[in-house]
C-alpha positions in Angstrom: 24.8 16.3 26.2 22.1 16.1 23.3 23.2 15.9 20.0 20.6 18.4 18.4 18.5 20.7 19.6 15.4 22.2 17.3 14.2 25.4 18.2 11.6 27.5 17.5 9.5 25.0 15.2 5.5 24.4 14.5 5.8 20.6 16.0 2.8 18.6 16.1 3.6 16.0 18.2 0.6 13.8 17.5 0.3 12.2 20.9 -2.5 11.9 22.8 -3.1 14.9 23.5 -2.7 16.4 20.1 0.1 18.6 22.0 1.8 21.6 19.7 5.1 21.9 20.4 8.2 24.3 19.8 11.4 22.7 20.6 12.9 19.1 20.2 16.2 17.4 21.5 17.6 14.2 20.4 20.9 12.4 21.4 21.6 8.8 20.0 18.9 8.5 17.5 16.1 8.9 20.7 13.9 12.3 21.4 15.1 13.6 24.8 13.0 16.8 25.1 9.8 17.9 24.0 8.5 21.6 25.2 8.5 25.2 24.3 11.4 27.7 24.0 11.8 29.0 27.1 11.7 25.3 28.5 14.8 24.8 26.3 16.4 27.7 27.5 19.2 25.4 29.6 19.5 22.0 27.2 22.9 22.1 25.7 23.6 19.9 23.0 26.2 19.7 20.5 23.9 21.8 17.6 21.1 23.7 17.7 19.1 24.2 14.9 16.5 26.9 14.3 13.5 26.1 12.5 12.8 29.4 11.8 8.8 28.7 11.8 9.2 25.5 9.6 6.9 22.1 10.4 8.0 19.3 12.1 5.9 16.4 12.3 6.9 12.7 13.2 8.5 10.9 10.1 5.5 9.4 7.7 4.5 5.3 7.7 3.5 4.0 4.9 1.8 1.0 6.3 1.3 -0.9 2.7 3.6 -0.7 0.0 5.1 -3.3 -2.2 8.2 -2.0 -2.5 10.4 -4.5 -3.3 8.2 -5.4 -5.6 7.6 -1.6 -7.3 11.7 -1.2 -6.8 12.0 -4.0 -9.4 9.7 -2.5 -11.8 11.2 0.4 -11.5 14.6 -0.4 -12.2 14.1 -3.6 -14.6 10.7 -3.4 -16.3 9.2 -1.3 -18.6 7.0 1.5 -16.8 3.4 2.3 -18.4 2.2 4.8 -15.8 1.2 7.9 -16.5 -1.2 7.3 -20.4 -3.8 9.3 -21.7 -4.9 6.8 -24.2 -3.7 3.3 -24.9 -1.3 4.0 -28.0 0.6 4.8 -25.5 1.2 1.6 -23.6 2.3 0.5 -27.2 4.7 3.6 -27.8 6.4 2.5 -24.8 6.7 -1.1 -24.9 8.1 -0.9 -29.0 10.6 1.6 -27.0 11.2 -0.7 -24.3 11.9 -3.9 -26.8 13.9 -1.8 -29.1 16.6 -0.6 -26.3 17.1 -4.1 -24.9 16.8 -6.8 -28.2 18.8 -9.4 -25.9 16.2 -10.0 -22.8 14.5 -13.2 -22.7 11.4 -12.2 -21.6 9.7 -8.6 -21.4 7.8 -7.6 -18.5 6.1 -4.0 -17.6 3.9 -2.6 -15.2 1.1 0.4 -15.1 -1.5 -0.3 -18.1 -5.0 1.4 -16.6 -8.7 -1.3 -17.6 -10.5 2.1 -18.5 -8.3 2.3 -21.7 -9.7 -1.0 -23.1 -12.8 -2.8 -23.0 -14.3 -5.4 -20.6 -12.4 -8.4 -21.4 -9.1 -6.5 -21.7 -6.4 -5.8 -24.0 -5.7 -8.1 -26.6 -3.0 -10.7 -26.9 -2.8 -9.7 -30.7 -1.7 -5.9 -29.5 1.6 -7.5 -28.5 2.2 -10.1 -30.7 2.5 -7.3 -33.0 5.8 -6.1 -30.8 6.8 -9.4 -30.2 5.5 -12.6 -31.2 8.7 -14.8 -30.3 9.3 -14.4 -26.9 7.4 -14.2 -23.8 5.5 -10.7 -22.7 3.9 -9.8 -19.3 2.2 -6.4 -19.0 0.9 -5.6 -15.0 -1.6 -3.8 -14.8 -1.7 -0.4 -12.5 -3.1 -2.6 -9.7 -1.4 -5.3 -10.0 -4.6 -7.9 -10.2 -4.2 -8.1 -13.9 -1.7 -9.5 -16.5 -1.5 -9.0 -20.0 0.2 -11.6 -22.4 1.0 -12.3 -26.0 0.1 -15.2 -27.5 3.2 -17.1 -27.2 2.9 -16.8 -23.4 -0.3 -18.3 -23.6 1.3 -21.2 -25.8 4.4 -21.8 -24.0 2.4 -21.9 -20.6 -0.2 -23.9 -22.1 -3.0 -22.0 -21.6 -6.2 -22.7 -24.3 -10.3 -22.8 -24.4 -10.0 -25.4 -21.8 -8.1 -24.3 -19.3 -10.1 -23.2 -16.3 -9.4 -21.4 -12.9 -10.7 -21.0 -9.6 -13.6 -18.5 -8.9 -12.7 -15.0 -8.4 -10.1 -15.5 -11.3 -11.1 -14.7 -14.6 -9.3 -15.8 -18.1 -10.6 -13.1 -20.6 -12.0 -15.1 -23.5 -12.8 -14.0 -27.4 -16.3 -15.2 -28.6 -15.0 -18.6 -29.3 -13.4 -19.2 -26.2 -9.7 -18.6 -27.2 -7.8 -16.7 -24.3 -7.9 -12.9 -25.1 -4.6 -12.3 -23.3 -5.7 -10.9 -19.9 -5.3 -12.9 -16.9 -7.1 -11.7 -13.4 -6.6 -12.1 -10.0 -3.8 -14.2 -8.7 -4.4 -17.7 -9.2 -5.2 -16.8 -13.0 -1.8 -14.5 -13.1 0.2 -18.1 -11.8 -0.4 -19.8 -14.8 2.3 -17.7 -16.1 4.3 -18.3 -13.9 6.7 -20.6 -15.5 8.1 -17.7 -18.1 8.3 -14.7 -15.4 11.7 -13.4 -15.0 13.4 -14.2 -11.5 15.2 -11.9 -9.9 18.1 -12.9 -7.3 19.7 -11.5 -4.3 21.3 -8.9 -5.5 18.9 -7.3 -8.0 16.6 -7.0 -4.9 20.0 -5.5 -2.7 20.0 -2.7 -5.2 16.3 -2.5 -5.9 15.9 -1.9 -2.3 18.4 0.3 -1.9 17.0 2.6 -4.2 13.2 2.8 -3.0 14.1 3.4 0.6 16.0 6.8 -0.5 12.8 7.5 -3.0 10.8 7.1 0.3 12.8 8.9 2.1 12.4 12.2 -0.4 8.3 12.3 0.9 9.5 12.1 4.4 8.6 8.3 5.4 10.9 6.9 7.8 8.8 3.2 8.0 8.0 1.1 5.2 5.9 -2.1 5.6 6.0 -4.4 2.1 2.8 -6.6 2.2 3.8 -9.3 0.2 7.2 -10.8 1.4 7.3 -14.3 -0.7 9.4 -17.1 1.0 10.4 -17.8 -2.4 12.1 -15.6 -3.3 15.5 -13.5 -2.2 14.2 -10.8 -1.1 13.8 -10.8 2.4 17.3 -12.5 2.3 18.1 -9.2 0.5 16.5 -6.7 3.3 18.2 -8.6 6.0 22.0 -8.5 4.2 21.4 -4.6 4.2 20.1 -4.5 7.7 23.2 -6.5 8.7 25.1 -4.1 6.8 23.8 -1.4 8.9 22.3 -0.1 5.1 18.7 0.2 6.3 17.6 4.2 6.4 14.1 3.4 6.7 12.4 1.2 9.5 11.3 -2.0 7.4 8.1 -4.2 8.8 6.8 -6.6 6.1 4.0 -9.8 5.9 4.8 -12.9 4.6 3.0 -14.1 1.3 0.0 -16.6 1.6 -1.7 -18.6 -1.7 -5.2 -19.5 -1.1 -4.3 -22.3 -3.7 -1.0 -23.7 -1.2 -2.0 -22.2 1.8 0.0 -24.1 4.0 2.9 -24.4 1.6 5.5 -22.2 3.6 3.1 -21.7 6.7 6.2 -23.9 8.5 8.7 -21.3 7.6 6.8 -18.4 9.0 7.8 -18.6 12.5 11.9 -19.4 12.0 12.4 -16.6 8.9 10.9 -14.2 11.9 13.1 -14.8 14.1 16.2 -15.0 11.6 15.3 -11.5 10.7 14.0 -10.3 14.0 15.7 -6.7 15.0 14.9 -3.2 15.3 15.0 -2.2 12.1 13.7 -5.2 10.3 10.3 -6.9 11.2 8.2 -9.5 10.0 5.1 -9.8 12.0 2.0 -10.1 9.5 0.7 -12.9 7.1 -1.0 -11.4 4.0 -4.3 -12.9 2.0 -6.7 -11.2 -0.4 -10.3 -11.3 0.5 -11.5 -10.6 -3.0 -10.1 -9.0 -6.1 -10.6 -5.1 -7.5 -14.2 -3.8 -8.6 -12.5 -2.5 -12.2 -12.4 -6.3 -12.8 -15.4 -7.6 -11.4 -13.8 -9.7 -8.6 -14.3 -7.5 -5.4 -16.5 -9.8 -3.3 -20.0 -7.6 -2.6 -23.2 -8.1 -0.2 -25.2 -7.3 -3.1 -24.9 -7.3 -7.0 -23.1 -6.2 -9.5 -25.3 -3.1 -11.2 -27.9 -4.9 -13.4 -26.3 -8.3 -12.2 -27.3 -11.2 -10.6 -23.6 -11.4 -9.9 -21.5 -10.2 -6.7 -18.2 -11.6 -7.8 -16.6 -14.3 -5.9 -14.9 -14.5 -2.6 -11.0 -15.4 -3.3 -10.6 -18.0 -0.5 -13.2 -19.9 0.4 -14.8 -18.7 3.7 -13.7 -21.7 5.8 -10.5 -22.1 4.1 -10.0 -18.9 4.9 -11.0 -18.8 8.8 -9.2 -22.3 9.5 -6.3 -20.2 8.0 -6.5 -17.5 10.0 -6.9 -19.5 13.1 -3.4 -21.3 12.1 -1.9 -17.9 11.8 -2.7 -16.2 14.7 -2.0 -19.4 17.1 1.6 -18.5 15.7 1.3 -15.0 16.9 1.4 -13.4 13.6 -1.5 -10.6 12.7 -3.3 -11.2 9.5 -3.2 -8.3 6.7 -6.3 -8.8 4.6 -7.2 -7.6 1.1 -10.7 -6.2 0.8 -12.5 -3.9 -1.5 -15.5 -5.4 -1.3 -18.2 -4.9 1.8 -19.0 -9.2 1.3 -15.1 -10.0 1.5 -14.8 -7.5 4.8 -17.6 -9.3 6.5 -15.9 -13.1 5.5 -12.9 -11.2 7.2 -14.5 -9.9 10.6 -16.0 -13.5 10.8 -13.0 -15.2 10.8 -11.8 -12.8 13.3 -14.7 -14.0 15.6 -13.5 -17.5 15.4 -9.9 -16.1 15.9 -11.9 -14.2 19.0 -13.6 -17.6 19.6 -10.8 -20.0 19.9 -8.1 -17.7 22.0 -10.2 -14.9 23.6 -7.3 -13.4 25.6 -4.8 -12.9 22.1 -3.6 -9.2 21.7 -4.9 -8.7 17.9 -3.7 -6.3 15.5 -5.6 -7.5 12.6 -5.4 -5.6 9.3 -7.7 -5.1 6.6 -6.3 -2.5 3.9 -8.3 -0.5 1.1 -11.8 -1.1 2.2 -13.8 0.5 -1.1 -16.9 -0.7 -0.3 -17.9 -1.0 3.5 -21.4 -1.7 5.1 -21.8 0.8 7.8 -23.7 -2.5 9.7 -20.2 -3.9 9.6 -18.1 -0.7 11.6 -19.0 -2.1 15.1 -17.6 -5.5 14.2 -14.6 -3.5 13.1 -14.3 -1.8 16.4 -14.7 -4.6 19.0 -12.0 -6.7 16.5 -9.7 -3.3 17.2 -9.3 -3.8 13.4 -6.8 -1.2 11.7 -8.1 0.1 8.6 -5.4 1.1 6.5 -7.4 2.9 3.9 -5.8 4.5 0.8 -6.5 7.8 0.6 -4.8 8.8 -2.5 -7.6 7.3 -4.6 -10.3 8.9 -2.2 -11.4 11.0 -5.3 -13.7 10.5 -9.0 -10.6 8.9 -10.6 -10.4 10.0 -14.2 -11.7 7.0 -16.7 -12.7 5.4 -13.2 -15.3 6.6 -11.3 -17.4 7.5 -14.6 -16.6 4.6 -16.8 -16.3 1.2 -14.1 -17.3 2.3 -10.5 -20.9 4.1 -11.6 -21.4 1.7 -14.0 -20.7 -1.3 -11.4 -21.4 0.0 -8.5 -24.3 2.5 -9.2 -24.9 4.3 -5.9 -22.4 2.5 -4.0 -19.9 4.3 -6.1 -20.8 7.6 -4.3 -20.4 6.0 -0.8 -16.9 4.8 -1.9 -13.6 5.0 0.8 -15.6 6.0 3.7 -13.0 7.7 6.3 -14.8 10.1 8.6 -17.9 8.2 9.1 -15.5 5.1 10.1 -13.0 7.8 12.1 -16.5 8.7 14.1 -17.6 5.1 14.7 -14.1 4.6 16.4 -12.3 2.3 13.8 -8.6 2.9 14.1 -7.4 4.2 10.6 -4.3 4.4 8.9 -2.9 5.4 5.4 -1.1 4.0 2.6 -0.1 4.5 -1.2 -0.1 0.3 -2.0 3.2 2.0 -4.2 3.3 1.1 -7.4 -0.6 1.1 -7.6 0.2 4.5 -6.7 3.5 5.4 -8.3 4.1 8.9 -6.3 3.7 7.4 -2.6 4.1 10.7 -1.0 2.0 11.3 2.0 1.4 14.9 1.4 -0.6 14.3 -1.5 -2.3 11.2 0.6 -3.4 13.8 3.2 -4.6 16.2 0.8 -6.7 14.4 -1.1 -8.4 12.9 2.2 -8.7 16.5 3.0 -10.0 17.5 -0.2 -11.7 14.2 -1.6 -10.7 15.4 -5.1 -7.7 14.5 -7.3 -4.2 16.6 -7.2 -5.1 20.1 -9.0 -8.6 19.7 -8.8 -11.1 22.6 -7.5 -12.0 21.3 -4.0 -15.0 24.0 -3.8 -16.6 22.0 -7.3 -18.7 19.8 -5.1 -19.5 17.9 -8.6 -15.8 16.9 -8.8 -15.7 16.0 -4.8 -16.2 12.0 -3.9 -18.2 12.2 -0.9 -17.8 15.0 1.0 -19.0 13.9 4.2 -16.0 12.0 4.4 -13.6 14.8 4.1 -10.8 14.7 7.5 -8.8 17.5 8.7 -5.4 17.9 7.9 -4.8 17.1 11.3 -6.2 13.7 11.5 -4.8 13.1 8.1 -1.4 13.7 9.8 -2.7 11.0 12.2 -3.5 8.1 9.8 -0.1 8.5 8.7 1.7 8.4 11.4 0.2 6.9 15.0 -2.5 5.2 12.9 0.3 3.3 11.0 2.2 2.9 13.9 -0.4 0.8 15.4 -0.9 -1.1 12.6 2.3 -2.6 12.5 2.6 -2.7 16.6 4.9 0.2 16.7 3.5 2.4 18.6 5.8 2.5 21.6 9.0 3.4 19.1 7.7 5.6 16.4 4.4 7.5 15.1 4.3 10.4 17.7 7.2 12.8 18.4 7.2 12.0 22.5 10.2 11.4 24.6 11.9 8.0 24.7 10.9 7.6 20.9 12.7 7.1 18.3 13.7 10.4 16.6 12.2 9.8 13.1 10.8 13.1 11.7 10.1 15.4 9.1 10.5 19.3 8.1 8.3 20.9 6.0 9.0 24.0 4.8 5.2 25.6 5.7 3.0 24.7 8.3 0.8 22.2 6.4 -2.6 23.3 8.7 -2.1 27.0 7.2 -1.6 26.4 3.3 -4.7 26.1 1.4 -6.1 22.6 1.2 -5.5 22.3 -2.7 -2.0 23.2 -2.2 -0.7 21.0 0.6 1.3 18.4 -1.6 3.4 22.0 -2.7 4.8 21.7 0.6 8.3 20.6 0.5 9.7 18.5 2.5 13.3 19.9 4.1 14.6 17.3 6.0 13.5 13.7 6.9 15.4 12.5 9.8 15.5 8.5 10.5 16.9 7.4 13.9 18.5 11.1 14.4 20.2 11.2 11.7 19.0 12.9 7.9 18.6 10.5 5.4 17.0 12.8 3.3 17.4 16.7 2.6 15.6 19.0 0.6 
């Protein structure tokens, strides 16, 4: 006997065949039926449940998402998301430093570039806060860090100090560090005063994030940056073991283009310690390039006005020789790229992947993909690459698109996030929020905006407020980047992504049929149930 039978629902099954369906059974977490009404006439199970018209779709992936990472912010740092000008940021960090007078070090999250100039907040903005102990303020994005001076002093950092290209140390007109630190290797000069979290704050960080997830109906969550480090992936596996997991959990292992082969040793034994059904490791992560609002995405051609295309993070050979090392340990390689330059270093590492073990079955990843030469799509294809795009910025970001990408990027910036064009060259393509970059990672509003190309509450019939229309997709194949696009991604595709029989039964309610509501109103939706494994682990 089933344990649960839906009935009468608006199901889009998302298989192959697109197939709409009306009924669903499940017994021990698995789908057992898929069909109309009258073919579930004669299941019994042990309840029934009428949908009374309502959606079901197969739970949401989010196939990038740092959220261990975003969990910790949000439960121990100071949050900065959310300004409309920059007194703001300083509003909320005097707040921040006034509650807790006792922490060592104070560290937040969210500040936007658009707010400040070029070279980035100041140093002196915080030293008037708090000149005696260390501060780090992330920015949105995460490729940024901004620091009072007595970071800067304690980590030693002055007119000399230099870093690799593609990281930038922000410099007043003598030289003296500004206070704003890019891209990675830059950010690890700081590294020495960052607060470290154990076991247990990553226990209870997790624990948290997976039921925020689980409110915008994602039953999978892949973190992208899983440091050998540090105790987080201890921390996912003690919950697994616990049987505490809700959501699915895939994750890729850290890489450092300056240690690259630090932990590369590890890689293959931490898989197979935490190697289950629920918990995945499968994917080594590297970044390409940096982010165009800093000047380090990795472009075929110039900066606007520039002689300058920004600089590759890795460089190329490093990087393939890498690669090569990875994938003759099985794992798939999760790349970083904004830039069209750092996507072509990518796909030519591929090709030597390609090169030195032809018969391999890839599932490389390249995620965000801003800037991409149309020449390149065919090398996308043939590599089966999966683009996991982002479509909640697919829109003329406010302070953004007007103030950095135009001015950057001149026409480029109009040809940003391509998705239909790559959908009709036959590029695989899947969906993610990169959470906390984007602090709401709700796949409705993802699928909106890739339906709409404009921002949440935005007129999509203002064709001067729309980013690229051409690119629009239909809700339906939004619904498809989110959940069978993902699922091939992260090589799931045979348990989840698709509501078809033998699957497991991770789904979602929504409370209106999402291909009838307007386009503009299709984050309204809300979500009723999401159902992990068969059993709710969220409820509206």
């Amino acid at each position: 006997m089933n344990d649960i039978l839906y009935t009468n629902g608006v199901i889009f099954t998302v298989d192959d065949d697109k197939t709409m369906a009306e009924a669903v059974a499940v017994k021990d977490g698995k789908i057992t039926f898929v069909g109309s009404n009258a073919e579930a006439k004669d299941i019994e199970a042990k309840e029934t449940v009428d949908l009374d018209g309502k959606m079901m779709l197969p739970g949401f992936i989010e196939a990038h998402a740092h959220a261990t990472w975003g969990a910790i912010d949000a439960l121990f740092k100071v949050a900065l998301f959310g300004a409309d000008n920059a007194d703001y940021y300083v509003r909320k960090i005097k707040e921040f430093v006034q509650e807790r007078p006792d922490l060592p070090v104070y560290e937040g999250v969210g500040w936007e570039n658009p707010f400040f100039g070029k070279e980035g907040p100041s140093r002196k903005i915080l030293d008037e806060i708090c000149s005696d102990k260390p501060m780090l303020m992330w920015s949105h994005d995460k490729h940024s860090v901004w620091v009072n001076t007595y970071t800067l002093e304690m980590c030693g950092i002055t007119k000399e100090t230099q870093v690799p290209p593609g990281n930038i140390i922000e410099r007043e007109a003598d030289g003296t560090p500004r206070g704003t630190l890019r891209e990675f290797a830059a950010i690890a000069l700081v590294d020495s005063v960052k607060p470290v979290f154990g076991k247990e704050h990553y226990k209870e960080a997790f624990s948290w994030v997976q039921k925020e997830f689980a409110k915008y109906g994602v039953t999978t969550i892949m973190d992208p940056l899983l440091d050998p480090e540090e105790e987080a992936i201890d921390a996912i596996k003690e919950l697994n073991d616990e049987g505490k997991l809700i959501c699915k959990m895939r994750g890729a292992f850290k890489s450092s283009e300056a240690e690259p082969y630090k932990h590369i040793d590890d890689f293959a034994r931490i898989r197979e310690e935490v190697d289950s059904h629920m918990f995945k490791i499968e994917q080594v992560k590297m970044f390409a390039d940096g982010v165009v609002e800093g000047k380090t995405a990795y472009l075929k051609e110039p900066y606007e006005g520039e002689d300058y295309t920004g600089d590759p993070i890795w460089e190329p050979g490093a990087m393939t020789e890498f690669c090569k090392k990875v994938d003759a340990l099985d794992f798939d390689i999760h790349v970083h790229s904004i830039g069209d330059a750092a996507t072509a270093m990518t796909l030519d590492a591929l090709d030597a992947m390609k090169a030195a073990d032809p018969d391999r079955d890839r599932r490389p990843v390249i995620t965000h993909l801003q800037v991409v030469d149309p020449e390149d799509y065919p090398r996308l294809v043939e590599h089966k690459v999966a683009a996991v795009t982002n479509p909640y910025w697919h829109f003329k970001y406010r302070g953004f698109f007007d103030d950095i990408e135009l001015p950057y990027l001149g026409d480029r910036a109009y040809r940003e996030y391509p998705m239909k064009s790559m959908l009709d060259a036959g590029i695989i393509l899947g969906g993610a929020s990169d959470y906390n970059v984007t602090p709401e990672p709700a796949p409705l509003r993802g699928i909106q905006t890739g339906v709409t190309r404009v921002g949440i509450g935005e007129d999509p019939d203002d064709m001067d407020l729309v980013l690229a229309p051409e690119e629009r997709l239909t809700t339906a194949q939004m619904v498809e980047v989110f959940t069978k696009g993902n699922a091939y991604a992260l090589r799931m595709e045979d348990i989840t992504g698709s509501i078809e029989v033998g699957k497991c039964a991770d789904l979602v309610i929504l409370e209106e049929n999402i291909f009838q509501v307007p386009a503009a109103d299709i984050y309204k939706v809300k979500i009723v149930q999401t159902i992990s494994e068969g059993k709710v682990i969220y409820e509206g």
